[in-house]
N, C-alpha and C positions, 0 to 999 in steps of 0.2 A: 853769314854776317854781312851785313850792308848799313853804310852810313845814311840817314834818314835825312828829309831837305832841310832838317831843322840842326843838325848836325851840321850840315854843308856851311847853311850860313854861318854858325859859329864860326865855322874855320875861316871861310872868306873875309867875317868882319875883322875878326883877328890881324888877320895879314891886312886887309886896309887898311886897318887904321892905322898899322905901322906906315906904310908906303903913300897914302896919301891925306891922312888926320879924317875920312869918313868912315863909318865901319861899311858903307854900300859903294866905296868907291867915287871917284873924281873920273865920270866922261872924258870932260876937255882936260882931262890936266897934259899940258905938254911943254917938255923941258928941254933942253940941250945937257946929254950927260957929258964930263968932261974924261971920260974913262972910253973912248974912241965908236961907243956903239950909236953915238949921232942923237937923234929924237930919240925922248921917249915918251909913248903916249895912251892913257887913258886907265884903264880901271886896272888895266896888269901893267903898266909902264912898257907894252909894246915898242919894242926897239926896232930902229934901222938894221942893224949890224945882226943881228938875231933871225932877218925873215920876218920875223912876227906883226911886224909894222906891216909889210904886204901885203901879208895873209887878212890884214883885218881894212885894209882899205880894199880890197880886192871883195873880200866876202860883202862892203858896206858895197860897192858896186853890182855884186852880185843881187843882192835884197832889195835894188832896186831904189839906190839911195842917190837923192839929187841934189842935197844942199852940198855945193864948193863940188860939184862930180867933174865938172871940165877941168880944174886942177888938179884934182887928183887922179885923172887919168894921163894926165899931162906929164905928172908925175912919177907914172910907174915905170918909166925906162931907169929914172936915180932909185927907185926902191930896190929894184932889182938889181942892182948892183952895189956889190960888198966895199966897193974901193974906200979907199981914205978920199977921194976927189967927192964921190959919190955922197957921199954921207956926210963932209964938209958943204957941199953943196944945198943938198934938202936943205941941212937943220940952218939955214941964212936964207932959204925963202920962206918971208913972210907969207905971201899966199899962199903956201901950201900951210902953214901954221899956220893960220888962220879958215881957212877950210874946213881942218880938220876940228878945230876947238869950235867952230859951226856947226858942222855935222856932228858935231857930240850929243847935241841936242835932239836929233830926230830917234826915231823907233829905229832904222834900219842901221843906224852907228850905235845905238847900243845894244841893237840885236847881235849884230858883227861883234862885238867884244866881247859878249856873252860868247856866243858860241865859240871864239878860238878859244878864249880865255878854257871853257871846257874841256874841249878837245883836245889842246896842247900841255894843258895843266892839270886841273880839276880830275879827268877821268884816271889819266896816271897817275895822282897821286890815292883816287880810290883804292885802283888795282895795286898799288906796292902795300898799303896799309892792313888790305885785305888779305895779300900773300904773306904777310909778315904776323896777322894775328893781329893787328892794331886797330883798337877802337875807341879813342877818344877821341876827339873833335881837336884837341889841341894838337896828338899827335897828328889827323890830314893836315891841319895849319900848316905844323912843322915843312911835312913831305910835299906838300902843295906851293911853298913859298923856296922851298931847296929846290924841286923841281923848275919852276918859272923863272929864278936865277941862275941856272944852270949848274947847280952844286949838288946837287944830288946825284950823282954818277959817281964822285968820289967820296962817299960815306955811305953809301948804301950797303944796306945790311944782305948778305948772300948774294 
């Protein structure tokens, strides 16, 4: 049993549209959360405090991405760190908020979000749906949106 890309979509628009009012998601959306995890930004609401912000400025470097690159490189000694300093810090530079709602726009910032978004989400909520017997599109929604919030660890089934 395998969820099909038509499948997938379902589920991802689902949780967009809760999280950012598109069913394909919001590139540049980026927020100041006031619940201590700093930014949060783009199609999964990548946070500071989570890593996941890193991982996807790191991979848009990776692919070779150049719009706002000298900021966001500039940037990754505060990504990398969890502090309360660190993460008060990013989310009150505007140039890096603004880099990054730039670079939303190119191929390699939304390739970057795509793929962690996948990798950290998306795949594991295949594989639990799949170990569990679950095939409807709303239940990956479910497990795909518990997982990316980080709540799925305490209701997970077996």
């Amino acid at each position: 049993m395998t969820f099909t890309d038509t499948d997938k979509l379902k589920a991802l628009a689902i949780v967009n549209v809760f999280e950012t009012s598109l069913p394909f998601g919001d590139y540049a959306a980026c927020v100041l959360l006031n619940d201590g995890a700093g930014l949060s930004y783009g199609i999964n609401q990548f946070t500071h405090r989570s890593g996941s912000l890193l991982e996807v400025a790191v991979r848009y470097l990776k692919n070779g991405g150049r719009i706002g690159r000298g900021v966001i490189e500039e940037s990754l000694p505060l990504l990398k760190s969890n502090s309360r300093r660190s993460i008060r810090g990013l989310a009150a530079n505007q140039r890096f908020v603004m880099a990054l709602k730039a670079a939303a726009r190119t191929r390699e910032m939304r390739l970057a979000q795509n793929e962690i978004a996948s990798e950290k989400y998306l795949l594991p909520a295949i594989e639990a749906c799949e170990s569990s017997r679950f095939a409807l599109p709303l239940t990956l929604a479910v497990i795909y949106d518990s997982i990316n919030h980080g709540s799925w660890e305490r209701f997970a089934i077996g």
